[in-house]
C-alpha positions in Angstrom: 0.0 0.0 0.0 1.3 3.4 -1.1 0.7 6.3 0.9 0.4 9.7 -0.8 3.2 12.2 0.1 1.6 15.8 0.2 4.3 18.8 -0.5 3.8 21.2 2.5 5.1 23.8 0.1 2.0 23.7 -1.9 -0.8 23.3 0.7 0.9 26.6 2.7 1.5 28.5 -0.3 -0.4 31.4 -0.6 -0.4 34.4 -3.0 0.3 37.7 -1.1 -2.6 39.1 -1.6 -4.5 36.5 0.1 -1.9 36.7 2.5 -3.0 40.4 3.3 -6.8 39.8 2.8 -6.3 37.0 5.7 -4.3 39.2 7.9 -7.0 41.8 7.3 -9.7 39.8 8.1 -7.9 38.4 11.5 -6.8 42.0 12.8 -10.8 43.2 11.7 -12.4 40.0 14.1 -9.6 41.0 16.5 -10.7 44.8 16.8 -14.1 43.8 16.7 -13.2 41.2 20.0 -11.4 44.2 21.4 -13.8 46.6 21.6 -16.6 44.5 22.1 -14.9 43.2 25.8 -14.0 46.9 26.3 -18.0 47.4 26.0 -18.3 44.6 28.2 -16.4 45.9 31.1 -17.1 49.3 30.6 -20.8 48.0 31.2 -19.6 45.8 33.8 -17.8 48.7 35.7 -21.4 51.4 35.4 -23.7 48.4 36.2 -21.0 47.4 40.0 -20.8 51.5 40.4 -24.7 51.7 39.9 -25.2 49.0 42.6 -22.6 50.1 45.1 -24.3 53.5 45.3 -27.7 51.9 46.0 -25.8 49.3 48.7 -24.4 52.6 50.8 -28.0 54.6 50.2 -30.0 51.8 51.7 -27.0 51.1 54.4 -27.1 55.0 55.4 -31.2 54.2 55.4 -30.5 51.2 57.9 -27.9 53.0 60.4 -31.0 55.6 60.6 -29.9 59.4 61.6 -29.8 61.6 64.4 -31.8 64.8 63.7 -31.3 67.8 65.9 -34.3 69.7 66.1 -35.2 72.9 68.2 -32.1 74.4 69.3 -32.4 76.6 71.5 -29.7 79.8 73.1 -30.8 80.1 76.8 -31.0 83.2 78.3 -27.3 82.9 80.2 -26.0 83.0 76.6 -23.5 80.3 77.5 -25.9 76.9 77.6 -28.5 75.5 74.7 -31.2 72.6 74.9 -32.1 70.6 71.7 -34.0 68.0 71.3 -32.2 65.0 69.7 -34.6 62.3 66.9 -33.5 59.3 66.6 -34.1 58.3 63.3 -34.0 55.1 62.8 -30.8 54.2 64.3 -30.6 51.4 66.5 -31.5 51.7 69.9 -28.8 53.4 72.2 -27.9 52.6 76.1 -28.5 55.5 78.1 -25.2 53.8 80.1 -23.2 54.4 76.9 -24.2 58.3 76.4 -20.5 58.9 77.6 -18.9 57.3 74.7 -21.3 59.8 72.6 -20.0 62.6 70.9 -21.3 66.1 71.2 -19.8 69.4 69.2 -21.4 72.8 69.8 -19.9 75.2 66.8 -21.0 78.8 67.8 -19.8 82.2 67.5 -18.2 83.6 70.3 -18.6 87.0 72.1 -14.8 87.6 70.5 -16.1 87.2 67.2 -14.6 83.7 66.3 -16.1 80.5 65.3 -15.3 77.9 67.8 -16.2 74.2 67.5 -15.7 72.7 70.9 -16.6 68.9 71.9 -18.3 68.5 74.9 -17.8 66.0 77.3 -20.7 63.8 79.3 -21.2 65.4 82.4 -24.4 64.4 84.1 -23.5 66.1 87.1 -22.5 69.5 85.4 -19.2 69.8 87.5 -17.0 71.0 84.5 -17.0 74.3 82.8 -18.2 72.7 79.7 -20.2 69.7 78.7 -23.6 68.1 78.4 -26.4 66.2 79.8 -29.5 64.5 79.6 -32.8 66.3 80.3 -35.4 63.6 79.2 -36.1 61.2 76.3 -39.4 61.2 74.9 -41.8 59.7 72.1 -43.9 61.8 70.4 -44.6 64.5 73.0 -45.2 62.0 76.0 -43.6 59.7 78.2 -41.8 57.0 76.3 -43.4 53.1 77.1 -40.4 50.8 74.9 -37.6 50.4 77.1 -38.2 53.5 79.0 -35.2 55.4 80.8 -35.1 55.7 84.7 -35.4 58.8 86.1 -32.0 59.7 87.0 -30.6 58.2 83.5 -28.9 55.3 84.6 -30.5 52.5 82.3 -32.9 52.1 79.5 -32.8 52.6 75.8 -33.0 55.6 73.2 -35.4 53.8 71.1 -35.9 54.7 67.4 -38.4 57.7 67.0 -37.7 59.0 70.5 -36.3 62.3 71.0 -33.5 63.0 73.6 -33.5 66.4 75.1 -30.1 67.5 76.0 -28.5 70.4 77.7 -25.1 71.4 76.5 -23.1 74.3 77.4 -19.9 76.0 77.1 -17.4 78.6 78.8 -17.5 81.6 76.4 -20.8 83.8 75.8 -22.5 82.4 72.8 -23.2 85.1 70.0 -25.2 83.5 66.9 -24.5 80.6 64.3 -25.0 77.7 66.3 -24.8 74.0 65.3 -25.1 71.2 67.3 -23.7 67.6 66.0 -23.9 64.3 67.7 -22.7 60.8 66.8 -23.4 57.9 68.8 -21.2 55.1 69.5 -22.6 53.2 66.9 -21.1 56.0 64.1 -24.6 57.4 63.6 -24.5 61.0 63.6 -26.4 64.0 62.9 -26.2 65.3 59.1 
């Protein structure tokens, strides 16, 4: 039996015009590929950026807010009262108020801005600080988990309002903000 010898001259010989038509047609499928994956991940990259932004909006919706509503100068010009919403947040120990933070930024009788953080201080023994007054629901009393009368245990529920009393060395003169951030890293906008 006789097996046929092929010359592998003449089954890879090819003119060179349909050498250039095939290396046309190779880099054309090859640009095509190209910027069809570049589609592809430039798709890819608005869809994960589309998604992360809705991820951290509906995570800032389930850590809830802290509002501060109603702020008030009092008459010594050195003290305010707000009343604090919690929007939301999870519920916060009244025993963990000390690892709050509280910064009263006000203008002072010298003319400056100051922004000053206050420390917890039931007792009002230091020259600056804050306290507790009452937490509330709606107007009245509060009924979930309510809060002992001299503040040592129960909860800040979500939708209660804590009034607070903060105040401050230096005379008070306009443009105040109050902001507040519980331990959780909820804060006040």
């Amino acid at each position: 039996m006789l097996i046929p010898v092929l010359d592998l001259g003449e089954v890879f010989a090819v003119s060179s015009l349909g050498s250039l038509a095939a290396s046309a047609f190779f880099a054309a499928i090859a640009l095509i590929s190209i910027g069809f994956l570049m589609g592809m991940i430039s798709l890819g990259c608005g869809v994960i950026r589309d998604s992360l932004a809705t991820a951290l909006e509906n995570l800032e919706l389930s850590r809830g807010v802290l509002e501060v509503e109603n702020l008030t100068v009092l008459s010594d010009n050195r003290s305010v009262e707000a009343r604090i919403l919690n929007r939301g947040a999870d519920p916060i120990r009244v025993g963990e108020f000390d690892k709050m933070d509280v910064i009263l930024v006000y203008r002072s009788s010298a003319g400056f801005v100051k922004a000053v953080w206050l420390p917890y201080d039931p007792d009002m023994d230091l020259s600056y600080g804050w306290r507790p007054l009452n937490i509330t629901y709606e107007g009245s009393e509060e009924l979930l988990n309510p809060v002992s009368p001299d503040m040592s245990s129960g909860l800040w529920d979500p939708d209660e309002c804590l009034a607070i009393r903060a105040w401050v060395a230096d005379e008070i003169r306009g443009a105040v903000k109050l902001i507040v951030a519980a331990p959780s890293g909820v804060s006040s906008p």
